[in-house]
TIRO-2110 file (N, C-alpha, C; in Angstrom, 1 decimal):
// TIRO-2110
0.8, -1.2, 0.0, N, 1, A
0.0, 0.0, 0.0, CA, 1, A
0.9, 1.3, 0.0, C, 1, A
1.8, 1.2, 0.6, N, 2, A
2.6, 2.3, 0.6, CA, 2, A
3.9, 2.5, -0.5, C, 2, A
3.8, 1.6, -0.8, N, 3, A
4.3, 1.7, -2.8, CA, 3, A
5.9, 1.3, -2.4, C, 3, A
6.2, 1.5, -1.5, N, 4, A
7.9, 1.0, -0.9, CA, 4, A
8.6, -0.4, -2.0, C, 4, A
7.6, -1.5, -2.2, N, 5, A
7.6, -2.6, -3.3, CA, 5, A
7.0, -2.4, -3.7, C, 5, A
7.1, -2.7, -4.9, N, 6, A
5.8, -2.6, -5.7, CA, 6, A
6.1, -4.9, -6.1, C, 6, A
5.2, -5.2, -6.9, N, 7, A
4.7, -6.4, -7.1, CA, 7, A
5.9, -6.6, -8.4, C, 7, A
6.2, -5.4, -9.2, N, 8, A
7.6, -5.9, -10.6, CA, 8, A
8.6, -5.7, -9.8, C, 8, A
9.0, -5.6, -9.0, N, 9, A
10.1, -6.2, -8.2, CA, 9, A
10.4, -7.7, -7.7, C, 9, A
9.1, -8.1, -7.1, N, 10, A
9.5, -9.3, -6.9, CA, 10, A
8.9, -10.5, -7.3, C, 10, A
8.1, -10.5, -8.9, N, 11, A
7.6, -11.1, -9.4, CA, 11, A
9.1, -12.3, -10.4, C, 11, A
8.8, -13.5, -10.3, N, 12, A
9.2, -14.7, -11.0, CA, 12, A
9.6, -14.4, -12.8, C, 12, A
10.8, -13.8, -12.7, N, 13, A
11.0, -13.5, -14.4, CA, 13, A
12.2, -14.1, -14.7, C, 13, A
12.2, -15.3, -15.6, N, 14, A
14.0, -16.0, -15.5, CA, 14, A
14.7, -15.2, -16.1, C, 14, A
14.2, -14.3, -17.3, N, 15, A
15.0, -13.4, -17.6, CA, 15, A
15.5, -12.4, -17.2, C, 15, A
15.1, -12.0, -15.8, N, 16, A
15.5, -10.5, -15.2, CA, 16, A
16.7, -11.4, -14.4, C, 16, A
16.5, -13.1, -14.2, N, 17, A
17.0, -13.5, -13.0, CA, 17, A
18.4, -14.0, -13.5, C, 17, A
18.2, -14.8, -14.9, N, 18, A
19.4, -15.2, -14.9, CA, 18, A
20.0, -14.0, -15.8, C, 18, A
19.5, -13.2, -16.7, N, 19, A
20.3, -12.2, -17.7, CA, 19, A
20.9, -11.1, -16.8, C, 19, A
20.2, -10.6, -15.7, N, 20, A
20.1, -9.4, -15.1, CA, 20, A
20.9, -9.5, -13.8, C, 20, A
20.8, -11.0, -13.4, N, 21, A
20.8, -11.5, -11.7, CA, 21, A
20.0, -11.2, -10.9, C, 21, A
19.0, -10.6, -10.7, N, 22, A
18.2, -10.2, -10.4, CA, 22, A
17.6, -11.6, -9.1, C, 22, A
18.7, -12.4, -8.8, N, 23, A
18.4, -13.5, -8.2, CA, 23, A
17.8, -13.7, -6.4, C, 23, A
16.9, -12.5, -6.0, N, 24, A
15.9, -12.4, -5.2, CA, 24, A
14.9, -12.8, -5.3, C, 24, A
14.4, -12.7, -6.5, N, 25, A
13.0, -13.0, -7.3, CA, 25, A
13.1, -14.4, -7.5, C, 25, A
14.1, -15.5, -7.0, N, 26, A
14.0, -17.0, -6.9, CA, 26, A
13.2, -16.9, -4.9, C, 26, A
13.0, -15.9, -4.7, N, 27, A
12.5, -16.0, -3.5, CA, 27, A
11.2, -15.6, -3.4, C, 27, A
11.4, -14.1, -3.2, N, 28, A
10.5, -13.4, -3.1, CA, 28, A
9.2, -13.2, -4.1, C, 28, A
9.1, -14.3, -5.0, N, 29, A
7.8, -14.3, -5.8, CA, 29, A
7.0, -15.9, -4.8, C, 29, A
7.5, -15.9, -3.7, N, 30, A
7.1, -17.0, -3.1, CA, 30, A
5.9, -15.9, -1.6, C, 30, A
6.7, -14.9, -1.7, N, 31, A
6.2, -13.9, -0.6, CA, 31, A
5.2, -13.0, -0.8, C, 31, A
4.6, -12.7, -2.2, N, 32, A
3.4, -12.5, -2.7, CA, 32, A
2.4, -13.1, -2.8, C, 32, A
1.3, -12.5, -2.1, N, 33, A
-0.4, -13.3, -2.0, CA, 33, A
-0.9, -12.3, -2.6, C, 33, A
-1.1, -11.4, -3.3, N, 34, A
-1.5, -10.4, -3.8, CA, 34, A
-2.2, -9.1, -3.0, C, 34, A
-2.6, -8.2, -2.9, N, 35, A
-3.5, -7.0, -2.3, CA, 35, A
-4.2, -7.6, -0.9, C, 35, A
-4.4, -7.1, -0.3, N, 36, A
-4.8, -7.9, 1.0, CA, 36, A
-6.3, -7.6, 0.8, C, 36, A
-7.2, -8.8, 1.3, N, 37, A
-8.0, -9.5, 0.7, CA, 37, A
-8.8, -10.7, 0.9, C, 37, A
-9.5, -11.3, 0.8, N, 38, A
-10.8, -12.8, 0.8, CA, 38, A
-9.3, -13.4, 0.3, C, 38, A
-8.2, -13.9, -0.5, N, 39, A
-7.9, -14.6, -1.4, CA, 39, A
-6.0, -14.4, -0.8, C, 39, A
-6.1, -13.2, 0.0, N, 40, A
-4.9, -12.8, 0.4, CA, 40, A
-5.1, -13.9, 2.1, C, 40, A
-5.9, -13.2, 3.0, N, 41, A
-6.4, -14.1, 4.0, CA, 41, A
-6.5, -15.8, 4.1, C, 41, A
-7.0, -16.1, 2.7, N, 42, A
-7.4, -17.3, 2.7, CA, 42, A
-5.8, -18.4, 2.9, C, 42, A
-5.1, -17.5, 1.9, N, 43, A
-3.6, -18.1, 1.8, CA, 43, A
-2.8, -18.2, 3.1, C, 43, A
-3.2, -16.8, 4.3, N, 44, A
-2.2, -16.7, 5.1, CA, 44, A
-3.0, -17.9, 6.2, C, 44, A
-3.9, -17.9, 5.8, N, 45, A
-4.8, -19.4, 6.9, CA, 45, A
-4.0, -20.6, 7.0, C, 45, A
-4.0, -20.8, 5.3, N, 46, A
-3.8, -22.0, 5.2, CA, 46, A
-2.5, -22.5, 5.4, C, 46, A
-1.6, -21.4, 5.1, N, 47, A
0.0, -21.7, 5.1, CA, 47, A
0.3, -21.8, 6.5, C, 47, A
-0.2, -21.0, 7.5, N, 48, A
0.0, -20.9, 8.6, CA, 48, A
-0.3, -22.2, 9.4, C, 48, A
-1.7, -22.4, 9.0, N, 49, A
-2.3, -23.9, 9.5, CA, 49, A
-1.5, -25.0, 9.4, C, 49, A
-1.2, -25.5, 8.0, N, 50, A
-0.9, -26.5, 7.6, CA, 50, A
0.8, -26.9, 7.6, C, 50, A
1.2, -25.5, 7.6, N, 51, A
2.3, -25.6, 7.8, CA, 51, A
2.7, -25.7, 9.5, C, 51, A
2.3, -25.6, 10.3, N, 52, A
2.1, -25.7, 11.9, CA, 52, A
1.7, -27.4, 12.2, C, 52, A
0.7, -28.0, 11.6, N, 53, A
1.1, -28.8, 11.6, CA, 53, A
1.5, -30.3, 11.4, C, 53, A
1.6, -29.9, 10.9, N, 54, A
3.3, -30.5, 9.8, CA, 54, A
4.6, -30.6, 10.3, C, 54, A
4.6, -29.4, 10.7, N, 55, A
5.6, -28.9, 11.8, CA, 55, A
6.1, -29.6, 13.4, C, 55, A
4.3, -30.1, 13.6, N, 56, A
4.3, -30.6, 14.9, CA, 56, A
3.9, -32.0, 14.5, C, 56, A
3.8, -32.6, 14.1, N, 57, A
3.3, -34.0, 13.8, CA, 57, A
4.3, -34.6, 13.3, C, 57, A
3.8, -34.7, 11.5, N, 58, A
5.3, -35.8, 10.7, CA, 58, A
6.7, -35.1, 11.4, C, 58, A
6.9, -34.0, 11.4, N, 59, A
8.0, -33.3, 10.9, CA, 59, A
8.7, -33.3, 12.5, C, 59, A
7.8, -33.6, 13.6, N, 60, A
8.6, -33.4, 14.8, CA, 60, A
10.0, -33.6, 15.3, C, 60, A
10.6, -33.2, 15.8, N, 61, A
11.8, -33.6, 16.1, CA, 61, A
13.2, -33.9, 14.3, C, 61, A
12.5, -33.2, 13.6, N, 62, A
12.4, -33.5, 12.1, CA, 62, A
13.0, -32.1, 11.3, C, 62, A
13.4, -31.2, 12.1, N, 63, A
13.8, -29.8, 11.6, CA, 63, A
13.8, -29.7, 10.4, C, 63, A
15.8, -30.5, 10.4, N, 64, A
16.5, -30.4, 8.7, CA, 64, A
15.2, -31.3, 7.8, C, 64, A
14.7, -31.9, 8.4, N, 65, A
13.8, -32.3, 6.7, CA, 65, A
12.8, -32.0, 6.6, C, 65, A
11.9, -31.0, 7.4, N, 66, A
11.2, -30.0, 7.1, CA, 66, A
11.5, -28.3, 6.5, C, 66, A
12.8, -28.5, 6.5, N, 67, A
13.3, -27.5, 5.6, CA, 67, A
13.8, -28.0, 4.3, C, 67, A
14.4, -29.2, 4.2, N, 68, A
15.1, -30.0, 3.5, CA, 68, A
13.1, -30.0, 2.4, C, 68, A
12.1, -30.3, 2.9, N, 69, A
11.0, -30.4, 2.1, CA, 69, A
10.5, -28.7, 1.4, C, 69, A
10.9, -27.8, 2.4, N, 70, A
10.6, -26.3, 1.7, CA, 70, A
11.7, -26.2, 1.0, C, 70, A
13.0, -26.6, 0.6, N, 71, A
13.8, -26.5, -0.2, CA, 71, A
13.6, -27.3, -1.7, C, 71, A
13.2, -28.4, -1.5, N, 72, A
12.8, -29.6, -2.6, CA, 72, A
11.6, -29.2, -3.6, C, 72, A
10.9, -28.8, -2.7, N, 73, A
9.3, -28.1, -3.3, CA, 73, A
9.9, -26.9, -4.0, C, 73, A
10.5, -26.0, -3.5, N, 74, A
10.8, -24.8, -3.8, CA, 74, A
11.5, -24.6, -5.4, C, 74, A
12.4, -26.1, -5.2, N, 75, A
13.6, -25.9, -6.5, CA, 75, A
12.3, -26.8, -7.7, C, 75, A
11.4, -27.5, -7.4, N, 76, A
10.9, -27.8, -8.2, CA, 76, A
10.0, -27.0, -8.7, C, 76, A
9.3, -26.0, -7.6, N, 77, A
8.1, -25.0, -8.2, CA, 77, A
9.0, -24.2, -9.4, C, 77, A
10.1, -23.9, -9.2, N, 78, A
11.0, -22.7, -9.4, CA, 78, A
11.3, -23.6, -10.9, C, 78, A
11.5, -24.6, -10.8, N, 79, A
11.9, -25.4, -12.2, CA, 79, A
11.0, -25.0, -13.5, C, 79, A
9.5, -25.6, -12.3, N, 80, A
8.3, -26.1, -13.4, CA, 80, A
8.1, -24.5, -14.0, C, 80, A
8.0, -23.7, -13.3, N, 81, A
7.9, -22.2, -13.3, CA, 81, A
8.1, -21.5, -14.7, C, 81, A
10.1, -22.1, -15.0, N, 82, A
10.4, -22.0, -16.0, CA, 82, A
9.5, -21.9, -17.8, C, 82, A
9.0, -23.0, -16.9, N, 83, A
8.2, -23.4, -18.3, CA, 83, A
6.8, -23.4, -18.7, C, 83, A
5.8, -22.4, -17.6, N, 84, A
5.0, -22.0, -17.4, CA, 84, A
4.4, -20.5, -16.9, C, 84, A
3.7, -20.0, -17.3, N, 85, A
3.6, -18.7, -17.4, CA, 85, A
3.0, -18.4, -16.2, C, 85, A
3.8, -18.6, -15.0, N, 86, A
3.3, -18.1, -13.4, CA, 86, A
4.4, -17.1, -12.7, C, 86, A
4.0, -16.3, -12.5, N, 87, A
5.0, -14.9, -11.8, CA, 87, A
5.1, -15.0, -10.4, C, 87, A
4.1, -15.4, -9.3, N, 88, A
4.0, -16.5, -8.2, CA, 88, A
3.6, -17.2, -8.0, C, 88, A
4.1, -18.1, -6.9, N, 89, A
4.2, -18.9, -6.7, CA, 89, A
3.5, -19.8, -5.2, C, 89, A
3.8, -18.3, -4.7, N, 90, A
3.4, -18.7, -3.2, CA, 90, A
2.0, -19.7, -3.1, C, 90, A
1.2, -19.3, -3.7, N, 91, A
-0.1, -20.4, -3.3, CA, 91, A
0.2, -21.7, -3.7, C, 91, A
1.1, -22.0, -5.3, N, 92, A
1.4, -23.5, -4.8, CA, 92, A
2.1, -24.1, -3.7, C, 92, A
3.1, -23.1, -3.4, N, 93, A
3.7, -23.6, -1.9, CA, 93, A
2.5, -24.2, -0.7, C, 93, A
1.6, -23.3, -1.2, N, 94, A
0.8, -23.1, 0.0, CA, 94, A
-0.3, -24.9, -0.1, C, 94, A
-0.4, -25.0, -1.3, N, 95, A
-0.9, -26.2, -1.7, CA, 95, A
-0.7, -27.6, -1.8, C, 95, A
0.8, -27.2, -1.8, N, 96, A
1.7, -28.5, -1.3, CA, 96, A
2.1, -28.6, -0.1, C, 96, A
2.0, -27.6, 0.7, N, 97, A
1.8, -28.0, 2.3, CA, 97, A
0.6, -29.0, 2.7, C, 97, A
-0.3, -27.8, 2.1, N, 98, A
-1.6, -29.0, 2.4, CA, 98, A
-1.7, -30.3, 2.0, C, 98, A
-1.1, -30.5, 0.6, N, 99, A
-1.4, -32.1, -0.1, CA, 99, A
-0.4, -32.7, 0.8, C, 99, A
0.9, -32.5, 1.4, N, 100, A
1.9, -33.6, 2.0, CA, 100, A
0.5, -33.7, 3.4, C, 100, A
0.4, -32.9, 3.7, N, 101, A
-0.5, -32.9, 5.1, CA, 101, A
-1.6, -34.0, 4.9, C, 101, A
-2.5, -34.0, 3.8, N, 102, A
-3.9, -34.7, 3.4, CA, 102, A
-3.5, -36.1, 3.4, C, 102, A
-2.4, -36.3, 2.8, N, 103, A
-1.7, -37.6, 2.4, CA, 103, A
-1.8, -38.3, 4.0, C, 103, A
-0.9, -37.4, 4.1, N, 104, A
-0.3, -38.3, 5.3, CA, 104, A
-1.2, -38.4, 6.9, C, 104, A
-2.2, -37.6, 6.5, N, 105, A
-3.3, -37.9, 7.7, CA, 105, A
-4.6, -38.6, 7.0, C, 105, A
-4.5, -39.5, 6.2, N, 106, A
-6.2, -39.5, 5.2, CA, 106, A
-7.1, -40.1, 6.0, C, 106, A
-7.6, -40.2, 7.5, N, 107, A
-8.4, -40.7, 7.5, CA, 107, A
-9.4, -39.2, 8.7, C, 107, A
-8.1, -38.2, 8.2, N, 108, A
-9.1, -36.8, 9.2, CA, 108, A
-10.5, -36.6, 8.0, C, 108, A
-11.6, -36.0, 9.2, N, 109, A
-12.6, -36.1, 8.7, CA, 109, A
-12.3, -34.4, 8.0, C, 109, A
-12.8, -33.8, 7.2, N, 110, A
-12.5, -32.3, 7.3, CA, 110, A
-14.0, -31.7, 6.9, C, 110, A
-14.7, -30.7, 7.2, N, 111, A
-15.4, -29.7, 6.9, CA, 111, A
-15.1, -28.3, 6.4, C, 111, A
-16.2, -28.3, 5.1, N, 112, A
-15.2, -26.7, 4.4, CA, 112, A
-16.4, -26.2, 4.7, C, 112, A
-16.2, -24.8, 5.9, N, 113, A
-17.2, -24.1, 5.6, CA, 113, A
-18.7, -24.6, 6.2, C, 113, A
-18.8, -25.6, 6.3, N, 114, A
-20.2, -26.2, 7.1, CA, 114, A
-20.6, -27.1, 5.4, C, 114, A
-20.4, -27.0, 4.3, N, 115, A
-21.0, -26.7, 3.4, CA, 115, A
-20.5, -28.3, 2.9, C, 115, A
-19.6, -28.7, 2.9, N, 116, A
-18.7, -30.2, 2.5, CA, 116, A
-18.2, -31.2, 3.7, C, 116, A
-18.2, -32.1, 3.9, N, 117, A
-17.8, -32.9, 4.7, CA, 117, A
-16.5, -34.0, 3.7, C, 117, A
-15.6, -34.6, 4.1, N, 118, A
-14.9, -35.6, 3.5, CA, 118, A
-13.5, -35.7, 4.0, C, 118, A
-13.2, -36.6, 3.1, N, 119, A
-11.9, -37.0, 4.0, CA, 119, A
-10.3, -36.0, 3.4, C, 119, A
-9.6, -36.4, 4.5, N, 120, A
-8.7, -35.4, 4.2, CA, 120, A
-7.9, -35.2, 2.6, C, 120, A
-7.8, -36.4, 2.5, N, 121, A
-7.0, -36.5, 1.1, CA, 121, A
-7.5, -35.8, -0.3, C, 121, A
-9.2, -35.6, 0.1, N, 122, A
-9.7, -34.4, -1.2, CA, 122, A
-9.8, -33.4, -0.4, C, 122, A
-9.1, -32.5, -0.3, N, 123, A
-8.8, -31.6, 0.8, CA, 123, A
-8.4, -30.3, -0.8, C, 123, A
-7.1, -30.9, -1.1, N, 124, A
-6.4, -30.2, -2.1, CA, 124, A
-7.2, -29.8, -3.6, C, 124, A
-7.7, -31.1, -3.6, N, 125, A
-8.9, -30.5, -5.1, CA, 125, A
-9.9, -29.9, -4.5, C, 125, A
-10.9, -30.3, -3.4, N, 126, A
-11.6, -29.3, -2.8, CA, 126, A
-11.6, -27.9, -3.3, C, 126, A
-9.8, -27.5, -3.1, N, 127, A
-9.4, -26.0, -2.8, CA, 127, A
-9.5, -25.7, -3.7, C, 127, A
-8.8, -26.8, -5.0, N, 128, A
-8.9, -26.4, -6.4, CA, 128, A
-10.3, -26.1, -6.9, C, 128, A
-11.5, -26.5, -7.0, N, 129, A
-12.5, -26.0, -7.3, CA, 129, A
-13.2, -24.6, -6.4, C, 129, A
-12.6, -24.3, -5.1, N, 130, A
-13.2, -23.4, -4.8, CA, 130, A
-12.4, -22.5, -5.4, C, 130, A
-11.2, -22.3, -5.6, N, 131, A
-10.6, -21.5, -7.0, CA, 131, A
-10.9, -21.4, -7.5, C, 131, A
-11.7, -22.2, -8.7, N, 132, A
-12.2, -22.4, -9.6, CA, 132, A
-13.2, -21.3, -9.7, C, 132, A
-13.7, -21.5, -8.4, N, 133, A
-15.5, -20.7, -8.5, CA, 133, A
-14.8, -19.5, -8.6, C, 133, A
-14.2, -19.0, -7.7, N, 134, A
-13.7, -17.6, -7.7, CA, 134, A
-13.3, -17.3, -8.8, C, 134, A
-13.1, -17.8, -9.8, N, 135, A
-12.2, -17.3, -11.2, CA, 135, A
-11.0, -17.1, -11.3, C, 135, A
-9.9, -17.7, -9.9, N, 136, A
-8.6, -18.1, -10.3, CA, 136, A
-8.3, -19.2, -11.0, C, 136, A
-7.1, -19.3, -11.5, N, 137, A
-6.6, -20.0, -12.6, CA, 137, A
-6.2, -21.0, -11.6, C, 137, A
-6.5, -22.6, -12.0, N, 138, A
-6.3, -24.0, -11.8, CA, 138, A
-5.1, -24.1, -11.5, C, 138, A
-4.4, -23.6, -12.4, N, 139, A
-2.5, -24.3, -12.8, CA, 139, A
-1.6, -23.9, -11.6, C, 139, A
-1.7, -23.0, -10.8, N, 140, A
-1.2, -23.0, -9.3, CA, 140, A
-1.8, -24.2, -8.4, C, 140, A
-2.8, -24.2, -8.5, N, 141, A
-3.3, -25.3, -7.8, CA, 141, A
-2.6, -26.5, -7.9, C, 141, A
-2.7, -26.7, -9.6, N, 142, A
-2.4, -28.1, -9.9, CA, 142, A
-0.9, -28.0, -9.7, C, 142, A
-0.3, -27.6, -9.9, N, 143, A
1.2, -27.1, -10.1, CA, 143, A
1.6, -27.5, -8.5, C, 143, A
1.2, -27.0, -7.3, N, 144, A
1.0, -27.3, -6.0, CA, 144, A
1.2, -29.2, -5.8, C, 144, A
-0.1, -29.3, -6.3, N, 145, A
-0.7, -30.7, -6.0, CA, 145, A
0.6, -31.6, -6.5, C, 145, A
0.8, -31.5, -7.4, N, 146, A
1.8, -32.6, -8.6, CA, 146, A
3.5, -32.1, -8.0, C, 146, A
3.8, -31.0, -7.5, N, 147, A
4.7, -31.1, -6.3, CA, 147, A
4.9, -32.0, -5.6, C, 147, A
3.9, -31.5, -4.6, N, 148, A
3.4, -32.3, -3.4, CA, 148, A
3.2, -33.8, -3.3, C, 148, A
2.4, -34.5, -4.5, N, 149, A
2.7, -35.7, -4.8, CA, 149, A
4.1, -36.0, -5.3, C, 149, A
4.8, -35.2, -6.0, N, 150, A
6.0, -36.0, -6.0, CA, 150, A
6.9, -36.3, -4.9, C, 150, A
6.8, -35.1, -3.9, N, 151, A
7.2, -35.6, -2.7, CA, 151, A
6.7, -36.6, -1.9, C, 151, A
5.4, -36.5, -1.6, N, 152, A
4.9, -37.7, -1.2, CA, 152, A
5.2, -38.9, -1.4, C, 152, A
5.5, -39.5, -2.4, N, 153, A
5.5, -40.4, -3.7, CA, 153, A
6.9, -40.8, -3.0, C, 153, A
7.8, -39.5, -3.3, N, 154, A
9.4, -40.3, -3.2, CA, 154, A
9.8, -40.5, -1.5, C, 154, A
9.3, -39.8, -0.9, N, 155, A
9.5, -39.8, 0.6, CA, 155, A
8.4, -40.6, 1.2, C, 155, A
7.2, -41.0, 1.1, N, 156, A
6.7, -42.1, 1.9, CA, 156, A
6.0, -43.3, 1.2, C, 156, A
5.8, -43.0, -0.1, N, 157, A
5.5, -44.4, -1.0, CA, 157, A
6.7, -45.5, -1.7, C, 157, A
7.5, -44.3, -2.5, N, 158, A
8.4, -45.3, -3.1, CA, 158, A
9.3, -46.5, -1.8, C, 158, A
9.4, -45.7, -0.4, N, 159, A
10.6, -46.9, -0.1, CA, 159, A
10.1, -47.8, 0.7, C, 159, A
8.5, -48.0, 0.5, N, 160, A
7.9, -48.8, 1.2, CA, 160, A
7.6, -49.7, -0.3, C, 160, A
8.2, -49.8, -1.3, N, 161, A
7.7, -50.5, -2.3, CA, 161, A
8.7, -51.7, -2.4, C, 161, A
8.1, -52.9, -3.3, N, 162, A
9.8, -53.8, -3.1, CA, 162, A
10.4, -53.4, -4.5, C, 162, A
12.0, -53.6, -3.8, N, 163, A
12.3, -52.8, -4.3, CA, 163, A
12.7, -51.8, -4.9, C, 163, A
11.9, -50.5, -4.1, N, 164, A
12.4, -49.8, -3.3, CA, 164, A
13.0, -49.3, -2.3, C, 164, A
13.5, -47.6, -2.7, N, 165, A
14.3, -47.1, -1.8, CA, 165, A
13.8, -46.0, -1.4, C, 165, A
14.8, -44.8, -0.5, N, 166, A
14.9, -43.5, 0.0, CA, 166, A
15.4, -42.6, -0.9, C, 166, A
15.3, -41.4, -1.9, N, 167, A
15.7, -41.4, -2.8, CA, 167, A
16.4, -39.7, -2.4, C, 167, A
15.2, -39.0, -1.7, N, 168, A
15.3, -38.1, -1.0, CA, 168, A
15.8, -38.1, 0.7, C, 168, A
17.5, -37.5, 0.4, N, 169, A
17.8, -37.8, 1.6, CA, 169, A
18.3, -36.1, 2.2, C, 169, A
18.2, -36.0, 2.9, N, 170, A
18.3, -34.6, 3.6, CA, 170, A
19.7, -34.5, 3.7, C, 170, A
20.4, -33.3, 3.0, N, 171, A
22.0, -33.0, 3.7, CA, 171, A
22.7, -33.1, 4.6, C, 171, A
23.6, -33.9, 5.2, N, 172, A
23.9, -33.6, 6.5, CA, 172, A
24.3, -32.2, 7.0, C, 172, A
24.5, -30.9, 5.8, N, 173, A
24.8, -29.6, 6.3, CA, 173, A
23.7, -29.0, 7.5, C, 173, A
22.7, -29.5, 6.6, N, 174, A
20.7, -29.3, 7.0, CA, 174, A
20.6, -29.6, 8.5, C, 174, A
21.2, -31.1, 8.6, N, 175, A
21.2, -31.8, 9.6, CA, 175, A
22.0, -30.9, 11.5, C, 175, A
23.1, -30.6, 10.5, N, 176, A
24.1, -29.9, 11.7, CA, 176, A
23.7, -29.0, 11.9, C, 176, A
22.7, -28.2, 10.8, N, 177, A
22.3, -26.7, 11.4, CA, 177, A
21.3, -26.5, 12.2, C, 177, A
20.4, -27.7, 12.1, N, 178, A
19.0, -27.4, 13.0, CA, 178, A
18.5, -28.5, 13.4, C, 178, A
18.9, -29.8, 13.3, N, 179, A
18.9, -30.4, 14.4, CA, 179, A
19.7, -30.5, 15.6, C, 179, A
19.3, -30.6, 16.6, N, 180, A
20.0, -30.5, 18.0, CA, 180, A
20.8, -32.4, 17.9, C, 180, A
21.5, -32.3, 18.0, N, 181, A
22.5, -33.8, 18.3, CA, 181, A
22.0, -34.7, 19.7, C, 181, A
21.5, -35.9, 19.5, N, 182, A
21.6, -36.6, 20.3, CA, 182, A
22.0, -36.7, 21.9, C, 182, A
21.5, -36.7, 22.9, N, 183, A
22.2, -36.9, 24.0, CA, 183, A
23.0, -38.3, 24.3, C, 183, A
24.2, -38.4, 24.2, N, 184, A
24.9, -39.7, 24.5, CA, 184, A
25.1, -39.9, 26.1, C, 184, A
24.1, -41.5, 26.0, N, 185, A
23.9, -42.2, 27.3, CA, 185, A
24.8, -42.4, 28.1, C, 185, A
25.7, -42.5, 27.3, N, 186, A
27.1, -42.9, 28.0, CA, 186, A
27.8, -42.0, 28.9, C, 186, A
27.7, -40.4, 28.5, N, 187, A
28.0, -39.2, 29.0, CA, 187, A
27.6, -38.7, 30.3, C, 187, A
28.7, -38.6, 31.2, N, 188, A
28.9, -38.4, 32.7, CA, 188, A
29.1, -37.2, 32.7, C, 188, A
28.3, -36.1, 33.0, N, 189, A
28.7, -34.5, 33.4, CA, 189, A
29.6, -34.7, 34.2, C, 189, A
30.0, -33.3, 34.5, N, 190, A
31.3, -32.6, 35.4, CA, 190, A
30.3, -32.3, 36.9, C, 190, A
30.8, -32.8, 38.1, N, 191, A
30.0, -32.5, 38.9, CA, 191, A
29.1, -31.1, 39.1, C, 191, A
29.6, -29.8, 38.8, N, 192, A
29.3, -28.8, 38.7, CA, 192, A
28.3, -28.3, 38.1, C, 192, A
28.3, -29.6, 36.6, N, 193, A
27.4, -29.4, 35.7, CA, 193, A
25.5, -30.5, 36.2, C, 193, A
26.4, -31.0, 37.3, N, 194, A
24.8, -32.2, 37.7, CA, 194, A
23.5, -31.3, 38.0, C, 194, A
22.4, -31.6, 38.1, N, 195, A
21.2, -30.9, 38.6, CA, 195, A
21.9, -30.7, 40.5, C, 195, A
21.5, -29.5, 40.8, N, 196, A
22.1, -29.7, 42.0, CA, 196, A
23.3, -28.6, 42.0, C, 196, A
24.3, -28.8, 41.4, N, 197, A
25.7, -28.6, 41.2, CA, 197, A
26.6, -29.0, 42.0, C, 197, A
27.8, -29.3, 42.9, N, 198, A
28.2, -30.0, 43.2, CA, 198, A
27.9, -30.9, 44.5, C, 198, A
28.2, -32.1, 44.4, N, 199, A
27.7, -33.3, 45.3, CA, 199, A
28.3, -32.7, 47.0, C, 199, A
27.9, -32.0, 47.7, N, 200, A
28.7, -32.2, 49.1, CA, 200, A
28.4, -32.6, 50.2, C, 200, A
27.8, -34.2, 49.8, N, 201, A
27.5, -35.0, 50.9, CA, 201, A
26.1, -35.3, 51.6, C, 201, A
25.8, -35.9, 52.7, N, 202, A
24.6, -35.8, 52.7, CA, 202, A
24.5, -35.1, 54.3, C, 202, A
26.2, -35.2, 54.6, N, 203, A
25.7, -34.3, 56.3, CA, 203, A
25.3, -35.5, 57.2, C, 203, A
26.0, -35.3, 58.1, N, 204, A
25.7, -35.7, 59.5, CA, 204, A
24.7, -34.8, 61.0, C, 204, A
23.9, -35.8, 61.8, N, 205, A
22.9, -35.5, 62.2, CA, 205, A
23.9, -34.6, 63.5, C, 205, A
23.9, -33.6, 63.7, N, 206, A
24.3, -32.9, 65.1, CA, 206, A
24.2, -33.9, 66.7, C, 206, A
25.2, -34.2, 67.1, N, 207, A
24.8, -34.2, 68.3, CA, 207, A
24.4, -35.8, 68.4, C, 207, A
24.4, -36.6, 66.9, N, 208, A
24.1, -38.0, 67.1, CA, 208, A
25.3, -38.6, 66.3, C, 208, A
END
């Protein structure tokens, strides 16, 4: 509103990005929901929701590969992008949060609105036709969904298959930066360091 960014700043243009460098806009076309809004709101719900949790469920204790999955999604949206005529991106982010979510919970019951009842897994085309009504365009949507199944697909179907494997494996850079390391059993603190801090006995009774 206050014109500080405007929206051709940080819209998805390979040619500003790779001719110009212009290499912010591999980000920040992820950070536009458009005009605040029914459709601006709707996004900041869902991302917030679904991304929370996600966060707290599959992903618990799970840091690096809940970043390791907003990086995976990210370089694929950013791929498919290339070759499709989308300037943001954010709501498929926002749509592939929800699809890894639907998958992996399918037997939540969900209500849209009072209006639908079903199970979680049509969650994502649900969204897609209420898009639809509104007169946004599908191809974010779908674009979202077909992410999101690919992740799905390679991280909890393929290595449960025979012969399959893990295909998607998280960095150990990922690992060192945001997971906290194991506590080893084996490991004897420094008295100082015990609950307490140092041991000095248990004392004798006065006078007995």
């Amino acid at each position: 509103q206050l014109e500080l960014i405007t929206p051709f700043q940080l819209y998805f243009n390979p040619e500003l990005i790779f001719k110009h460098f212009q290499v912010w806009r591999l980000i920040t076309n992820y950070l536009f929901f458009g005009p605040v809004g029914f459709n601006f709101l709707f996004n900041m719900i869902f991302l917030y929701r679904y991304c929370r949790m996600l966060e707290e469920g599959s992903f618990r204790g799970r840091t690096a590969d809940f970043v390791f999955m907003f990086l995976f999604g990210g370089f694929l949206m950013t791929l498919f992008g290339l070759f499709v005529n989308l300037v943001f991106l954010g709501q498929a982010f926002t749509i592939m949060l929800v699809y890894v979510w639907s998958r992996r919970n399918p037997y939540v019951r969900m209500n849209f609105f009072g209006l639908l009842i079903f199970q979680a897994p049509f969650l994502p085309w649900v969204l897609m036709g209420f898009s639809l009504l509104l007169g946004n365009s599908i191809i974010v949507d779908l674009l979202g969904i077909a992410v999101g199944h690919i992740y799905f697909f390679l991280e909890d179907v393929f290595p449960n298959q025979p012969g399959g494997g893990r295909l998607l494996k998280t960095p150990s850079v990922l690992k060192a930066i945001f997971d906290t390391p194991e506590d080893d059993p084996n490991y004897n603190p420094l008295p100082e360091d015990r609950p307490g801090g140092f041991a000095w006995g248990e004392g004798q009774r006065l006078g007995g």
